[in-house]
N, CA, C and O atoms as a GROMACS GRO file, in nm:
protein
  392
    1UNK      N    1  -1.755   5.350   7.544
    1UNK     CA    2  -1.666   5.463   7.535
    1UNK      C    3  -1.528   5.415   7.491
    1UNK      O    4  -1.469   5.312   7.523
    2UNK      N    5  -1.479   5.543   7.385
    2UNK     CA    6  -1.322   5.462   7.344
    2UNK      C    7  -1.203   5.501   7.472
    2UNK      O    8  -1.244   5.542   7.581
    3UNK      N    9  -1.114   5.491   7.456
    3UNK     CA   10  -0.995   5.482   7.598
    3UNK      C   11  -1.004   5.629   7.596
    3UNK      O   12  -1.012   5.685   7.705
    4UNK      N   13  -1.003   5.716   7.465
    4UNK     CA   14  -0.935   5.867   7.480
    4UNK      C   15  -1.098   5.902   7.540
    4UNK      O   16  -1.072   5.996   7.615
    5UNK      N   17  -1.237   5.884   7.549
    5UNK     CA   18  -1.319   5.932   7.636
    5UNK      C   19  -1.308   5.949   7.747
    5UNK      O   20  -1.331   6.044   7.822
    6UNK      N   21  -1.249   5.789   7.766
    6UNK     CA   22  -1.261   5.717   7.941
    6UNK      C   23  -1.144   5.756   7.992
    6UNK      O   24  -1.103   5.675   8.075
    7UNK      N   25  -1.073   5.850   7.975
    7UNK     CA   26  -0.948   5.902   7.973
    7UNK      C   27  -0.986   6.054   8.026
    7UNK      O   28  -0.912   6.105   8.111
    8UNK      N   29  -1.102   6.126   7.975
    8UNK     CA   30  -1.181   6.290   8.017
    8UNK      C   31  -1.259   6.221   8.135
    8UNK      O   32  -1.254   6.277   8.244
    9UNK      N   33  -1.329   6.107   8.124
    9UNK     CA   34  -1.408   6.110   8.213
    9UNK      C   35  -1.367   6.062   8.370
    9UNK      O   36  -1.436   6.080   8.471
   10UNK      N   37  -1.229   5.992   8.361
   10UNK     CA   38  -1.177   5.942   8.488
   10UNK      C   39  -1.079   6.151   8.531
   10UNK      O   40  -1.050   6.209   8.635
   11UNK      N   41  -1.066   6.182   8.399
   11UNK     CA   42  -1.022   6.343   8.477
   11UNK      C   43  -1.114   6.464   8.454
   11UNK      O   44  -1.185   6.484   8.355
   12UNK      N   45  -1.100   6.546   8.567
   12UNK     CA   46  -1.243   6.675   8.539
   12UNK      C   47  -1.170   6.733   8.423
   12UNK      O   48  -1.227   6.738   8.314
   13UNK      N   49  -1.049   6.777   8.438
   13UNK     CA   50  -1.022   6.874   8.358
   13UNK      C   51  -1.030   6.785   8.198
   13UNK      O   52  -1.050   6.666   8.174
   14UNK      N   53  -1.001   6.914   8.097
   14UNK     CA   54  -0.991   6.896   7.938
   14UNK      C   55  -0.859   6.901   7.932
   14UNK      O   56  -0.794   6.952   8.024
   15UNK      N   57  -0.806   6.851   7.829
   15UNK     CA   58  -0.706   6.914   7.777
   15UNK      C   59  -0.696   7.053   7.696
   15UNK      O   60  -0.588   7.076   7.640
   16UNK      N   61  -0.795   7.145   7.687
   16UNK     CA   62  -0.830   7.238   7.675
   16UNK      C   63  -0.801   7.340   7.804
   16UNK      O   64  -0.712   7.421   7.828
   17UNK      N   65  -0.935   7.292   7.884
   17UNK     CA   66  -0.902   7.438   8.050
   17UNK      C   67  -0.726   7.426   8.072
   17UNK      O   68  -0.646   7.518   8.059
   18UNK      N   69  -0.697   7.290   8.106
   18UNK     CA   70  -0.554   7.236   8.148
   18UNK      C   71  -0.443   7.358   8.075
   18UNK      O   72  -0.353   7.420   8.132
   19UNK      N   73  -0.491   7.366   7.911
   19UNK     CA   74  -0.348   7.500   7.884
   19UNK      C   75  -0.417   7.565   7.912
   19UNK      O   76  -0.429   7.517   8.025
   20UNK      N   77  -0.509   7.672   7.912
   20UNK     CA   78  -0.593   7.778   7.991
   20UNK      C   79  -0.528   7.817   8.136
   20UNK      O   80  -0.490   7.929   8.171
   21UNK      N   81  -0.526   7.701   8.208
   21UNK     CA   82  -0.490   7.670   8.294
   21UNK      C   83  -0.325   7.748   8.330
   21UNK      O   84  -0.301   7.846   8.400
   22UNK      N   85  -0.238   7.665   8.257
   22UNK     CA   86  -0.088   7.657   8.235
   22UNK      C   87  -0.098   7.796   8.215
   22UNK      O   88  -0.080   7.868   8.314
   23UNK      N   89  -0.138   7.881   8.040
   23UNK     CA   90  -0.168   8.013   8.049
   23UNK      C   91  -0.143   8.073   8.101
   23UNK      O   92  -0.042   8.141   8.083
   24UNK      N   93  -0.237   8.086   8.215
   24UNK     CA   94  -0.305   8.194   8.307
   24UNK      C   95  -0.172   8.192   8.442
   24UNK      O   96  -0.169   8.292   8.515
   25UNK      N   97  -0.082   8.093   8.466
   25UNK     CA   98  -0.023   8.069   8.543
   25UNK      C   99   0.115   8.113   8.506
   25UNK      O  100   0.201   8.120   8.594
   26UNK      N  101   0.140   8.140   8.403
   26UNK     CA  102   0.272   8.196   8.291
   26UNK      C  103   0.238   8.332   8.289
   26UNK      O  104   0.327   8.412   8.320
   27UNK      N  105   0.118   8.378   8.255
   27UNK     CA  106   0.097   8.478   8.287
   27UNK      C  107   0.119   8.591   8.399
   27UNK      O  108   0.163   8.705   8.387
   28UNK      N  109   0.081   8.534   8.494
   28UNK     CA  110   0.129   8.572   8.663
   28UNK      C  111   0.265   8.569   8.670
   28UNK      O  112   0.326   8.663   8.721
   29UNK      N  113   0.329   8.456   8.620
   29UNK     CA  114   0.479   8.458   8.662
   29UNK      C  115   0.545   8.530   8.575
   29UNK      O  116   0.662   8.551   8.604
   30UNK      N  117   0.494   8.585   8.451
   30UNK     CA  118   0.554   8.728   8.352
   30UNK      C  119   0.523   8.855   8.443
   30UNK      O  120   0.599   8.950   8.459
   31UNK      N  121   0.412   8.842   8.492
   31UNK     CA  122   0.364   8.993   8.572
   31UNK      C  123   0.447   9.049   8.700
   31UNK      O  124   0.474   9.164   8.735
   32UNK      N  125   0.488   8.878   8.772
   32UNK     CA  126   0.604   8.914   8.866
   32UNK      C  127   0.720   8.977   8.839
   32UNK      O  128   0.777   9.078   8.879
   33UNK      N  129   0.749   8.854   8.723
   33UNK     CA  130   0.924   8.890   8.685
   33UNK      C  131   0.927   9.052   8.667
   33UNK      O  132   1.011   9.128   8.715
   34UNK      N  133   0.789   9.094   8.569
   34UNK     CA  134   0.795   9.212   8.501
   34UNK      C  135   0.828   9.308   8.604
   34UNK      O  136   0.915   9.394   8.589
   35UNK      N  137   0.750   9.291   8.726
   35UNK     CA  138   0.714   9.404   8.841
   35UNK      C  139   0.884   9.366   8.892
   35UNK      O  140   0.972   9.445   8.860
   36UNK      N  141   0.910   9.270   8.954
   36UNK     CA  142   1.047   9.255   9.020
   36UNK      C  143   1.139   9.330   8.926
   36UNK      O  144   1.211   9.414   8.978
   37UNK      N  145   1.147   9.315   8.822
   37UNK     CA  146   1.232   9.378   8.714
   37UNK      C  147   1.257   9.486   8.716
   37UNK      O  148   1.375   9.520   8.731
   38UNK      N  149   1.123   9.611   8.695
   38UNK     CA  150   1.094   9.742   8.694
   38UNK      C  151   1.117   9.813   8.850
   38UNK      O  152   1.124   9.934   8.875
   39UNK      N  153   1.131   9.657   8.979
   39UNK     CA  154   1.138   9.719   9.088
   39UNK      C  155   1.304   9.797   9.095
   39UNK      O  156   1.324   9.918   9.105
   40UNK      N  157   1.416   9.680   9.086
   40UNK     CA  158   1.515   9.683   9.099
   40UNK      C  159   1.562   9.768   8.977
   40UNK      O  160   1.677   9.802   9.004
   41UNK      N  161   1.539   9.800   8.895
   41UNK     CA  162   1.631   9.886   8.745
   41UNK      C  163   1.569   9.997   8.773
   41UNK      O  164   1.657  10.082   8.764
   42UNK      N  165   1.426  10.070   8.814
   42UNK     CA  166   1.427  10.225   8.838
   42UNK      C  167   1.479  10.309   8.917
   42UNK      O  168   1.497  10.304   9.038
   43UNK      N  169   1.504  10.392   8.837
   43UNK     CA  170   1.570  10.509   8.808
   43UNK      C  171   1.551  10.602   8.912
   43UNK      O  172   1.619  10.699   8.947
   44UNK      N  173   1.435  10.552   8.959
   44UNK     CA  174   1.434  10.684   9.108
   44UNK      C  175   1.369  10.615   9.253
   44UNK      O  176   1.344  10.500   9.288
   45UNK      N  177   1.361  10.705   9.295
   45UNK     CA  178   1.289  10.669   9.460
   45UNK      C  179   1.145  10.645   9.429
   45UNK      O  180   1.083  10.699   9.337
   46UNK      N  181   1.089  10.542   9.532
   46UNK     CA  182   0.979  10.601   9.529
   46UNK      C  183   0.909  10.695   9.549
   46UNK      O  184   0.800  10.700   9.492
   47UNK      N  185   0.956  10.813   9.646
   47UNK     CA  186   0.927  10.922   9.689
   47UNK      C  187   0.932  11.037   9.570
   47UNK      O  188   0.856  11.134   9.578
   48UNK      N  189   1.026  11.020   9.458
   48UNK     CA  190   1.015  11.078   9.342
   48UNK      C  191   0.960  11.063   9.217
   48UNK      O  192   0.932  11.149   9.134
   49UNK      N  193   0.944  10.912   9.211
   49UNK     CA  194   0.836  10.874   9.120
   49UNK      C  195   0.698  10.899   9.154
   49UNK      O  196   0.623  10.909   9.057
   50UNK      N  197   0.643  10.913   9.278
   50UNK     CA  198   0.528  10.964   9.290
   50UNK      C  199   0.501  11.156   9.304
   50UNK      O  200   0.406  11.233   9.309
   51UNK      N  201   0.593  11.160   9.306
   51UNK     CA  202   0.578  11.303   9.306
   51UNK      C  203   0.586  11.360   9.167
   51UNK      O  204   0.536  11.466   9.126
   52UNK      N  205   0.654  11.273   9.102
   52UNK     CA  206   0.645  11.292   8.932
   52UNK      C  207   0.518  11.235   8.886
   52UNK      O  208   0.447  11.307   8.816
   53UNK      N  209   0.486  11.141   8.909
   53UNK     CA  210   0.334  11.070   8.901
   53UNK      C  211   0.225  11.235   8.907
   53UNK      O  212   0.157  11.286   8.818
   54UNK      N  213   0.242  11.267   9.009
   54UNK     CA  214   0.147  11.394   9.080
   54UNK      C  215   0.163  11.496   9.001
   54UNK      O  216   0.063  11.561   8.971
   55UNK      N  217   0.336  11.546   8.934
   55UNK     CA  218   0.311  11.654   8.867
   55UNK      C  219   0.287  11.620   8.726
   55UNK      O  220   0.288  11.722   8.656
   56UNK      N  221   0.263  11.496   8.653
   56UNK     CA  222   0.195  11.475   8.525
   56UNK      C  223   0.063  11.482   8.570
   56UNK      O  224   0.005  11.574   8.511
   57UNK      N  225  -0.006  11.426   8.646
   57UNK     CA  226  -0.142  11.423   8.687
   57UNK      C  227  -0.202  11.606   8.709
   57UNK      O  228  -0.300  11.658   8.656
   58UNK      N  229  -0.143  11.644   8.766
   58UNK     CA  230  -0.156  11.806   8.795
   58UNK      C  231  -0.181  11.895   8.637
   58UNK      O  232  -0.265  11.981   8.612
   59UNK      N  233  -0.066  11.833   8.543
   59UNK     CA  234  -0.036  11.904   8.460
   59UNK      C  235  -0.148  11.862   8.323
   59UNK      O  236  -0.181  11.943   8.236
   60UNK      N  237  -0.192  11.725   8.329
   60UNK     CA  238  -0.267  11.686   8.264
   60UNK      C  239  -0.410  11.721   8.295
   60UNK      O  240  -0.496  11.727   8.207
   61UNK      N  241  -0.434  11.744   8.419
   61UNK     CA  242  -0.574  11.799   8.463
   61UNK      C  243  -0.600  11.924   8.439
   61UNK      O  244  -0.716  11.958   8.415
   62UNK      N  245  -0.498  12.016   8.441
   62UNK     CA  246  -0.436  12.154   8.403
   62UNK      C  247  -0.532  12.162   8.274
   62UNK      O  248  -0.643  12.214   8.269
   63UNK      N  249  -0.464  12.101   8.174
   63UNK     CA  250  -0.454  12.066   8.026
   63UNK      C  251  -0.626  12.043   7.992
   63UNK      O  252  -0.687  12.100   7.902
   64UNK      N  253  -0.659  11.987   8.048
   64UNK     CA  254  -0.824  11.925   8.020
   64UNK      C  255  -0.913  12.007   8.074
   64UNK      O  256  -1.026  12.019   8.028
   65UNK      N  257  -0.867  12.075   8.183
   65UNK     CA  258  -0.959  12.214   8.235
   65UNK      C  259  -0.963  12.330   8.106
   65UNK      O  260  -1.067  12.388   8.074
   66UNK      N  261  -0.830  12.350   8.039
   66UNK     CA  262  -0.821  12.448   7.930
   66UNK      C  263  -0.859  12.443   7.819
   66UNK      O  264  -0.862  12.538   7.741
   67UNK      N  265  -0.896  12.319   7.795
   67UNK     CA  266  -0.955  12.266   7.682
   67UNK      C  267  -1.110  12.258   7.705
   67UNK      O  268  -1.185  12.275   7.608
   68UNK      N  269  -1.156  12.236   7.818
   68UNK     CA  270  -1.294  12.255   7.856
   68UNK      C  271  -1.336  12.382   7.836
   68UNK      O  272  -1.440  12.420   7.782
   69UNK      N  273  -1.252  12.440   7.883
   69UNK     CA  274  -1.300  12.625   7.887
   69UNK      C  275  -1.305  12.639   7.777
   69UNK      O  276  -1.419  12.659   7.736
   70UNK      N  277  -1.196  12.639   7.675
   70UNK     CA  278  -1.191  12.658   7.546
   70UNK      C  279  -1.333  12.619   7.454
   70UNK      O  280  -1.393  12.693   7.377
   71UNK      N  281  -1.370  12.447   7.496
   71UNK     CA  282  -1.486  12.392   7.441
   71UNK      C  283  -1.606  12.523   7.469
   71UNK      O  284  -1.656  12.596   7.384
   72UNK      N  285  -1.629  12.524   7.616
   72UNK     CA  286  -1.707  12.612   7.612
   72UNK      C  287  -1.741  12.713   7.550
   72UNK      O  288  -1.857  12.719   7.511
   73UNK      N  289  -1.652  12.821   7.525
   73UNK     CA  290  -1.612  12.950   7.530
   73UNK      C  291  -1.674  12.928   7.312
   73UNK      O  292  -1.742  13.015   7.258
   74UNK      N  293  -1.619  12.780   7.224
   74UNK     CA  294  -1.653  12.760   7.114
   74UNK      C  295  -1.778  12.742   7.085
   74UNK      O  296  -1.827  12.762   6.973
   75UNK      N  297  -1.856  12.692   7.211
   75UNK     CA  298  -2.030  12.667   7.207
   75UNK      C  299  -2.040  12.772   7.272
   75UNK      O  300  -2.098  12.731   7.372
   76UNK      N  301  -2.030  12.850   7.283
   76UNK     CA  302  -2.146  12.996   7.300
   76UNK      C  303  -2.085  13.085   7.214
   76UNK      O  304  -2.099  13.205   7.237
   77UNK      N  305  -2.034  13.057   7.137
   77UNK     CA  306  -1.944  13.196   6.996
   77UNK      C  307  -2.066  13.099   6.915
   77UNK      O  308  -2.150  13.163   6.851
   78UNK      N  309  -2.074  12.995   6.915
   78UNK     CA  310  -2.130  12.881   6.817
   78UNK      C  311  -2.313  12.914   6.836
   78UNK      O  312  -2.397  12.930   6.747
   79UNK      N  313  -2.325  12.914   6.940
   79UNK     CA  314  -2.452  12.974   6.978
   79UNK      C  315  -2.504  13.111   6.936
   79UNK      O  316  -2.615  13.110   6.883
   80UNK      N  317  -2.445  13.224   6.950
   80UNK     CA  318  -2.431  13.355   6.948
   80UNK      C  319  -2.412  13.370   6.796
   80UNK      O  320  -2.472  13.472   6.764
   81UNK      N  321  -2.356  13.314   6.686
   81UNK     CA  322  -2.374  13.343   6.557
   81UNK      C  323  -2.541  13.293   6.516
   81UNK      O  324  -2.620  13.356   6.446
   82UNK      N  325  -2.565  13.140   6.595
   82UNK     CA  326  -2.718  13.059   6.560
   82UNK      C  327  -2.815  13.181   6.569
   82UNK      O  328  -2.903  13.206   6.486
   83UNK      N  329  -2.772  13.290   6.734
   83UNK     CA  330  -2.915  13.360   6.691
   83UNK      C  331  -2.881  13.485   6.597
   83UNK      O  332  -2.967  13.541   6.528
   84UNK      N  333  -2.722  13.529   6.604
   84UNK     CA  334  -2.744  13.596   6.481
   84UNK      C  335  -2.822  13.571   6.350
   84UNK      O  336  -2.894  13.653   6.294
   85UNK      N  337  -2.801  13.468   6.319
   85UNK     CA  338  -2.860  13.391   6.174
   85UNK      C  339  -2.978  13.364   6.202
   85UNK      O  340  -3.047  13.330   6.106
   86UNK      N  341  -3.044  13.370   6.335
   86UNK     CA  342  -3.184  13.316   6.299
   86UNK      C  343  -3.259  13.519   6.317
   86UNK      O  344  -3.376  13.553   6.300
   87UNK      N  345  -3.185  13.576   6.339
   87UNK     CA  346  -3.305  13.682   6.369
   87UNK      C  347  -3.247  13.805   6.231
   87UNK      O  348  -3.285  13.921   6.213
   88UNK      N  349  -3.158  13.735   6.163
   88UNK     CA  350  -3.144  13.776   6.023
   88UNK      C  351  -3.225  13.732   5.903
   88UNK      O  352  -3.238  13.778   5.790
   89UNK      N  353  -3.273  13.628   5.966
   89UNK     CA  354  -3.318  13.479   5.802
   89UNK      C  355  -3.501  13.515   5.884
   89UNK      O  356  -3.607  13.525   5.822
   90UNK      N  357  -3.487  13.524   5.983
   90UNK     CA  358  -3.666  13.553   6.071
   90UNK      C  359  -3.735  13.638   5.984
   90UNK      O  360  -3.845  13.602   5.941
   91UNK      N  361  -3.672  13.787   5.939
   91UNK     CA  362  -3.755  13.894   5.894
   91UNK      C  363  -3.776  13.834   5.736
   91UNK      O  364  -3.887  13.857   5.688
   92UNK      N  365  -3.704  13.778   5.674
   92UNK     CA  366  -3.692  13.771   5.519
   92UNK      C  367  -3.778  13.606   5.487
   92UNK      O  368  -3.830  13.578   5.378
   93UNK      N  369  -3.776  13.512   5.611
   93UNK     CA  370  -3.890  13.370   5.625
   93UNK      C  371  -3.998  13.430   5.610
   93UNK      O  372  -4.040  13.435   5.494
   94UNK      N  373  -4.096  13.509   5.741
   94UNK     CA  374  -4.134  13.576   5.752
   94UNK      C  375  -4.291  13.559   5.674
   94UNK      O  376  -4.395  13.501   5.707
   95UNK      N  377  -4.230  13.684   5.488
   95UNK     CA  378  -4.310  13.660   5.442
   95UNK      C  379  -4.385  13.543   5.364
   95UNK      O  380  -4.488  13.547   5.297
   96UNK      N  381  -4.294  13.430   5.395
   96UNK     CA  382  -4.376  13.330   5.292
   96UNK      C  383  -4.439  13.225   5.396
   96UNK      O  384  -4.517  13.140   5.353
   97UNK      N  385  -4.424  13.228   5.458
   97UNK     CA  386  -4.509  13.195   5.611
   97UNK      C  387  -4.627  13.230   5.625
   97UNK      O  388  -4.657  13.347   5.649
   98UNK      N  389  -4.732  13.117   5.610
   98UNK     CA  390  -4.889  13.160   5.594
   98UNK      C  391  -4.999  13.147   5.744
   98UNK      O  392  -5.118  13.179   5.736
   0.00000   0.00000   0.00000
């Protein structure tokens, strides 16, 4: 084995996992700073940020209920023309139907 082998094999790690490693550990300490950061500079209470949290959540569920109905309300207009058209096109198929 040359020295740079016997060099992996006297350590577990690679020099590979090792920045993986470093990475993943820079990472965490961005996620802190980030959170400590956003703790101390906002703008409101917590008691008001969650209550604002609640009325986007309210208002967005609102929103997706009306759009459901709506979906609906487009599949059975969507339906309701299908059997128009089929019991219009039925009598005139009909005759070439053996």
């Amino acid at each position: 084995m040359n020295d740079r082998m016997s060099d992996f094999a006297t350590h577990e790690e690679t020099p590979a996992s090792n920045g993986l490693a470093m990475g993943v550990t820079w990472l965490f300490v961005g996620l802190a700073a980030g959170a400590l950061t956003a703790l101390l500079l906002a703008p409101r209470t917590g008691k008001q940020l969650r209550k604002s949290i609640r009325r986007t959540y309210l208002d967005a569920r609102g929103a997706v209920e009306d759009f459901s109905d709506q979906a609906g309300d487009w599949i059975q207009k969507g339906a309701d023309l299908a059997d128009r058209a089929r019991s219009t096109v039925a009598p005139l198929v009909k005759p070439f139907r053996r």
